[in-house]
C-alpha positions in Angstrom: 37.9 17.4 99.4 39.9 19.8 101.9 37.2 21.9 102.3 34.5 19.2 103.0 37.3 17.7 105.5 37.5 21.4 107.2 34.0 21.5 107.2 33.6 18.0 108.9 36.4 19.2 111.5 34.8 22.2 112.6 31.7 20.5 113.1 32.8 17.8 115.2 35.2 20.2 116.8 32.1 22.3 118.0 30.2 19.0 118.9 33.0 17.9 121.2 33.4 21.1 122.8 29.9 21.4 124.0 29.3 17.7 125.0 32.4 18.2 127.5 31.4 21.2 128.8 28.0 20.1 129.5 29.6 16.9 131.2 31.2 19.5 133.3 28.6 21.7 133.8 26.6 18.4 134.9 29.7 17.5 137.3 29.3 21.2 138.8 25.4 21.2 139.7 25.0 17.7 141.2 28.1 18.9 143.1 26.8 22.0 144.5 23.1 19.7 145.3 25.0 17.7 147.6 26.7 20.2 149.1 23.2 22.2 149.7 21.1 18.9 150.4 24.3 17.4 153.3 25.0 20.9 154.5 22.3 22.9 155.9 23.5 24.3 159.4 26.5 26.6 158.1 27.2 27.9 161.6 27.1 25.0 163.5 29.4 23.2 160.5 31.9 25.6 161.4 32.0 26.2 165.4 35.4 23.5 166.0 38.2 22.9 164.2 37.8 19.4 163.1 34.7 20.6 161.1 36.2 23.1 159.7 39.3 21.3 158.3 36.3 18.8 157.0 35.0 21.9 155.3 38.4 22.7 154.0 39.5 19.5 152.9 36.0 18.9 150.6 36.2 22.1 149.1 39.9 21.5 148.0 38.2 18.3 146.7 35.7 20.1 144.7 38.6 21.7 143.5 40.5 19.1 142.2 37.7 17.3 140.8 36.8 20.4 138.7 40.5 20.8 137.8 40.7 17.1 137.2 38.0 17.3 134.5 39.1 20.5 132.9 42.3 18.4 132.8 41.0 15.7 130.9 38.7 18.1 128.8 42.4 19.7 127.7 43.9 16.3 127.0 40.7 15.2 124.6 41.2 18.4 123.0 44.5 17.9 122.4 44.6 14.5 121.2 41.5 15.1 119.1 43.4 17.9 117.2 46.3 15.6 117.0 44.1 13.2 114.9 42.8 15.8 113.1 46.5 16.8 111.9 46.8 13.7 110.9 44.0 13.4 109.0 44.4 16.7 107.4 48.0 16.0 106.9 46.6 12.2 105.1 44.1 14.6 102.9 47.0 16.8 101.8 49.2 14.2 100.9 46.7 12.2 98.5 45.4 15.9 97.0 49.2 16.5 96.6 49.4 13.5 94.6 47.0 14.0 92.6 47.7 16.9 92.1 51.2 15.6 90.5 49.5 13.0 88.6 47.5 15.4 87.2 50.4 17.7 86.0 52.3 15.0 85.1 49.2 14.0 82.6 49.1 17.0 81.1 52.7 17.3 80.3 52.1 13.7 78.4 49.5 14.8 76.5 51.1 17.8 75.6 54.3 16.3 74.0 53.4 12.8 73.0 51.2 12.1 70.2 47.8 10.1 71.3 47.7 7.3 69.1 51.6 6.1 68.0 53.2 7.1 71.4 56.2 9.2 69.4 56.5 12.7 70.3 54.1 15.0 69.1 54.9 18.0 66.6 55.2 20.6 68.9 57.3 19.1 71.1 59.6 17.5 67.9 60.1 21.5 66.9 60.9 22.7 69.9 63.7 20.0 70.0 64.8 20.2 66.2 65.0 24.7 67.1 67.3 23.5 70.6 69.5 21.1 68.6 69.6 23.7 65.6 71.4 25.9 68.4 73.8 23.8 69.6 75.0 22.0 66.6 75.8 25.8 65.4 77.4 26.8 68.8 79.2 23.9 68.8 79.6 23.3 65.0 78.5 19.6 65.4 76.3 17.5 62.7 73.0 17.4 62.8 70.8 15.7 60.1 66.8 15.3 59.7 64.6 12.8 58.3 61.2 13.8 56.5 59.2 10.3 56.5 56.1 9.6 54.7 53.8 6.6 54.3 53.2 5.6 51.0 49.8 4.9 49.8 47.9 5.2 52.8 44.6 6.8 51.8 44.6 3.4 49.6 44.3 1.3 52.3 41.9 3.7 54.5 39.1 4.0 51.5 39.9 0.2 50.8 40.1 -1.4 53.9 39.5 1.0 56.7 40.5 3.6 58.7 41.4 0.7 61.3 43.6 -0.6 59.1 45.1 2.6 58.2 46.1 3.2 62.0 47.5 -0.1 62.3 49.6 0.4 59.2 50.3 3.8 60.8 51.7 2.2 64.4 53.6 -0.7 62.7 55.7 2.3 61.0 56.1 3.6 64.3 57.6 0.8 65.6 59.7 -0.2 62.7 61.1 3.3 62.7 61.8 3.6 66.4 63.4 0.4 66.7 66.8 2.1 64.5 67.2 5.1 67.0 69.8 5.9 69.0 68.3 7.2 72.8 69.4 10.3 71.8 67.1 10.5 68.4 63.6 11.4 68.4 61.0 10.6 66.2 57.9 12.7 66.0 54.5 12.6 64.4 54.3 15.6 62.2 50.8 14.7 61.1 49.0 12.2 59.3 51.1 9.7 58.0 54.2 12.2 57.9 56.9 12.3 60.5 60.2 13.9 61.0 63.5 12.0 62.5 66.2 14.3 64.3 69.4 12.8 64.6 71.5 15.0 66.8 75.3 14.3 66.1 75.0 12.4 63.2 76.2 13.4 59.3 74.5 12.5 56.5 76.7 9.9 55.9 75.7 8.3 59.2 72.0 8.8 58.7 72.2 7.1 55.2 72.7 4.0 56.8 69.6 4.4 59.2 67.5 4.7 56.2 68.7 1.8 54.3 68.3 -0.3 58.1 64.8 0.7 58.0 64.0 -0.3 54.3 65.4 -3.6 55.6 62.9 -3.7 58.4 60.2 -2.8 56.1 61.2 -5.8 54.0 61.3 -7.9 56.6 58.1 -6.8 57.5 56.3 -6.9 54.4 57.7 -11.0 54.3 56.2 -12.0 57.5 52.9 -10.3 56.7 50.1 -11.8 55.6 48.5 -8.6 55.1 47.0 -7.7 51.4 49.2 -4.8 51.4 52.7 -3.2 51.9 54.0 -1.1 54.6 56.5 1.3 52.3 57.8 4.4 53.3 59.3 7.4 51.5 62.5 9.4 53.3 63.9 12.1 52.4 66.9 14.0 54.5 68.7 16.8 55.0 71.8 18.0 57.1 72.3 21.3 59.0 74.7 23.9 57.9 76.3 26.0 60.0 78.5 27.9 57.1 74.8 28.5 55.8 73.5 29.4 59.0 69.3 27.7 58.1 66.7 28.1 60.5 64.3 25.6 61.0 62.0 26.0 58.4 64.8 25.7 56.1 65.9 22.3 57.2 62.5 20.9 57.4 61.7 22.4 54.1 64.7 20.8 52.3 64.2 17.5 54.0 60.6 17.6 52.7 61.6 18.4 49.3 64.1 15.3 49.0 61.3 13.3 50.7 59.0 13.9 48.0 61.7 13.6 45.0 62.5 10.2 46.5 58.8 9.4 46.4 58.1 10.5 42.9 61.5 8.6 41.8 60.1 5.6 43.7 57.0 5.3 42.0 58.7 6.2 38.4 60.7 3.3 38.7 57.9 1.1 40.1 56.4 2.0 36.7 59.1 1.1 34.5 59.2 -2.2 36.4 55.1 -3.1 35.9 55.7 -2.0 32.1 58.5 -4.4 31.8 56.8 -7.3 33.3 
């Protein structure tokens, strides 16, 4: 866009230029035709005084007229550069702008996950690594949840990968709704995400699992859906005695996740045989 706009401005600039010098060319012959076609006896013009200050006094007319115009020419110049500034400066601004909108896109799309709007998995490890440092600088609590949605290739070979998404989203929601602003939820994959509560013991993040089986619940009760919206957790608390890394915490969290899914279903089991 700049360079078409410099482009356009050098044109016109050149255009300009040579129309008002050819007005001023134009000014300078018919000029010098009257003074040739008026004044033909050169001696005689100049024999008194009187003539001569004539003389004098149309030549320092000549003068000013010529000065006048390159005057004015200056002045066009000038004001036409002045609006090209502005333009330019109008050209910058919006290509600034977009420019900005642009990086500001990217950086989006590069830490929030497309489809649920939660942080992606890059971005939720880099986090998890910065809080992993500070909870062992400072020797605070830090505790992460390993979340995975129960069932779901059920409901995408039954009823659709539509539905699957959807089922996928509400969890999102549910999930997001028992944060604290300085939690984050992120979308590890799939239908597997990862909670990091920054501050917060196991203790403390106990009871936001048992508020989000109670949203489930409450979910489940209002749907009329043909299916449930369950959820297997599994957590796990940072050490700093221990000193883990990353993969460790994630690791363990995952492990717990999965032992609560299996002891879920077991006892699911044991209830359909008892019925």
């Amino acid at each position: 866009m700049i360079e078409g706009f410099k482009e356009m401005k050098r044109e016109n600039k050149n255009t300009s230029s040579l129309y008002q010098l050819f007005i001023v060319f134009c000014y300078s012959i018919a000029i010098i035709i009257f003074i040739f076609l008026n004044i033909r006896d050169w001696d005689f013009f100049f024999k008194d005084d009187e003539r001569r200050r004539t003389v004098f006094l149309f030549i320092g007319y000549i003068i000013l007229l010529v000065l006048s115009g390159a005057l004015i020419f200056k002045i066009n110049q000038i004001k036409k550069k002045i609006i090209e500034l502005e333009l330019e400066k109008i050209f910058l601004l919006e290509e600034n702008q977009e420019y900005k909108k642009h990086i500001d896109q990217q950086k989006i799309y590069g830490t929030i996950d497309g489809m649920t709007g939660i942080y992606n998995r890059s971005f939720g490890l880099s986090f998890l690594d910065q809080q992993i440092k500070i909870a062992k600088r400072d020797r605070t609590d830090l505790t992460v949840s390993y979340l995975d949605i129960n069932d779901l290739k059920i409901v995408n070979d039954t009823y659709g990968h539509s539905a699957g998404d959807a089922l996928i989203i509400a969890a999102c929601s549910i999930l997001k709704e028992n944060l604290r602003e300085s939690d984050i939820l992120c979308r590890m994959g799939g239908d597997e995400f990862l909670m990091i509560l920054p501050g917060c013991s196991l203790e403390q993040a106990d009871l936001v699992r048992k508020r989000v089986i109670d949203h489930l619940n409450e979910f489940n009760q209002k749907s009329i859906l043909p299916y449930k919206l369950s959820i297997s957790i599994g957590m796990a608390a940072y050490s700093c005695d221990a000193d883990m890394i990353l993969e460790q915490l994630i690791n363990q969290a995952d492990a717990n996740m999965y032992y609560n899914k299996r002891h879920e279903k077991q006892n699911k089991l044991a209830i359909a045989e008892e019925n």
